[in-house]
C-alpha positions in Angstrom: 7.2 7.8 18.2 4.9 9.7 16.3 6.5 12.2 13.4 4.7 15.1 15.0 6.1 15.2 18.1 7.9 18.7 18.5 8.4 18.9 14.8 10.2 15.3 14.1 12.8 16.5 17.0 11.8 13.6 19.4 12.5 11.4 16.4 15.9 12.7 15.9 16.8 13.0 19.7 15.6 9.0 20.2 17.7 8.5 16.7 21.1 9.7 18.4 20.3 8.1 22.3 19.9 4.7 20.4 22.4 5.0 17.5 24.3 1.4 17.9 22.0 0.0 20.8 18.9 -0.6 18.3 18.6 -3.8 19.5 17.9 -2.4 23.0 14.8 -1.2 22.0 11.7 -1.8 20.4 10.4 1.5 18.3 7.7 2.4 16.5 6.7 4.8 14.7 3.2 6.0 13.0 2.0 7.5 9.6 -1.1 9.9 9.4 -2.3 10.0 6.3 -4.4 13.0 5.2 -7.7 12.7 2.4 -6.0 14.6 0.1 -3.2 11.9 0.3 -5.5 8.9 -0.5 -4.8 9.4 -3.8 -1.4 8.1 -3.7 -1.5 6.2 -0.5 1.9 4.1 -1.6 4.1 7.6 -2.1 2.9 8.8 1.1 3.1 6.3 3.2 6.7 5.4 1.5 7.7 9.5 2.2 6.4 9.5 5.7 8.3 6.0 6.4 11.5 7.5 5.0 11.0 11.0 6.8 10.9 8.9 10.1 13.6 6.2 9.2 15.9 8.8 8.1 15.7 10.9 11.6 15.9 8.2 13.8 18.6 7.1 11.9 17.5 3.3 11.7 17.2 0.7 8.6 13.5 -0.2 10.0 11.0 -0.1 13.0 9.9 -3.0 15.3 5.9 -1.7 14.6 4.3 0.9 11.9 1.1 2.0 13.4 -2.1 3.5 11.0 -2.6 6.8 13.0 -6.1 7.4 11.4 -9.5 7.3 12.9 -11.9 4.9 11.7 -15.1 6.3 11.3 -19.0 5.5 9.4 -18.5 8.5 7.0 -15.5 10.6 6.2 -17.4 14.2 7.5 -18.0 12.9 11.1 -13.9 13.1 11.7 -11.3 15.3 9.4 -8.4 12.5 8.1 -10.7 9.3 8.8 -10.4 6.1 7.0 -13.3 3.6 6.3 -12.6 -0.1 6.7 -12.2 -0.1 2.9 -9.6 1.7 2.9 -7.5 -0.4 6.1 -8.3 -3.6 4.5 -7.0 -1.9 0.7 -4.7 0.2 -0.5 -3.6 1.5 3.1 -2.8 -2.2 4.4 -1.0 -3.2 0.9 1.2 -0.1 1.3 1.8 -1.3 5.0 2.6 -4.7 3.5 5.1 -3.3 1.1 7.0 -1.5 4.1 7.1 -5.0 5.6 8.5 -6.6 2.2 11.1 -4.2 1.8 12.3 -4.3 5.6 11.1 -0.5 6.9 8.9 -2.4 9.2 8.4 -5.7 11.1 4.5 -4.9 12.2 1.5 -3.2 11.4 -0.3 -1.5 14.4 -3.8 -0.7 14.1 -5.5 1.7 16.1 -8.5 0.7 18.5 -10.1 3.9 19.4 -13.0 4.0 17.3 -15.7 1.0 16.8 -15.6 1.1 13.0 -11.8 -0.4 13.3 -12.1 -3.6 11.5 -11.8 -6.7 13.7 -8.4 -8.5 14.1 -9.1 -11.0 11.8 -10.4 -9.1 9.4 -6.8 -7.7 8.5 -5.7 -12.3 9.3 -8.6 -12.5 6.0 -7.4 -9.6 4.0 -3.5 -10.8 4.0 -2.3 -13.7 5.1 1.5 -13.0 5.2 0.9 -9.6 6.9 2.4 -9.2 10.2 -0.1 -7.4 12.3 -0.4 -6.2 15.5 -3.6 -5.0 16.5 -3.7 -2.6 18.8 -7.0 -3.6 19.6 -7.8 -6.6 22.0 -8.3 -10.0 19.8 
């Protein structure tokens, strides 16, 4: 459940329907992270994660999802991300969330055709846990 979604209320609503029954569900949640941010891609992405964790009142989520386009050159889409920045400091973030417990899987968007393949993410890390949300 995306952050966004009538002001983090739907987060806090889900957090309260599922408080105790956690593992009844499988949630997810997704971090949109702005150009300006990409300077300090670990403290947002760490922020965002706690925003979310903290009103839906859970430990971790079952999937993180990058909520960015993927796009050729930053000017064709406002917020994009190049494959450099995926297979970088945004999926070694991602990574860290999955070290320290705030997530069990990575979800990458498959709405543009500049998303990098699923293996390419297999290449880049190893140990990652990710769930493309693209067809492999």
């Amino acid at each position: 459940m995306a952050p966004g979604y009538s002001g983090g209320k739907a987060q806090e609503t889900l957090g309260i329907v599922l408080q105790g029954r956690w593992d009844e569900a499988v949630v997810a949640t997704k971090v949109h992270i702005r150009a300006h941010e990409m300077s300090d891609v670990a403290g947002t992405v760490a922020r965002l994660v706690d925003n979310s964790l903290r009103r839906l009142r859970m430990d971790s989520v079952n999937m993180l999802h990058v909520h960015n386009r993927f796009t050729e050159r930053l000017v064709e889409v406002p917020d994009s991300l190049f494959a450099d920045d995926a297979l970088g400091p945004v999926l070694e973030t991602y990574r860290r969330m999955q070290d320290t417990g705030k997530t069990r899987y990575i979800g990458v968007p498959a709405m543009d055709h500049h998303t990098p393949p699923c293996g390419a993410f297999s290449t880049a890390a190893s140990t990652t846990r990710c769930w493309p949300t693209t067809t492999c």
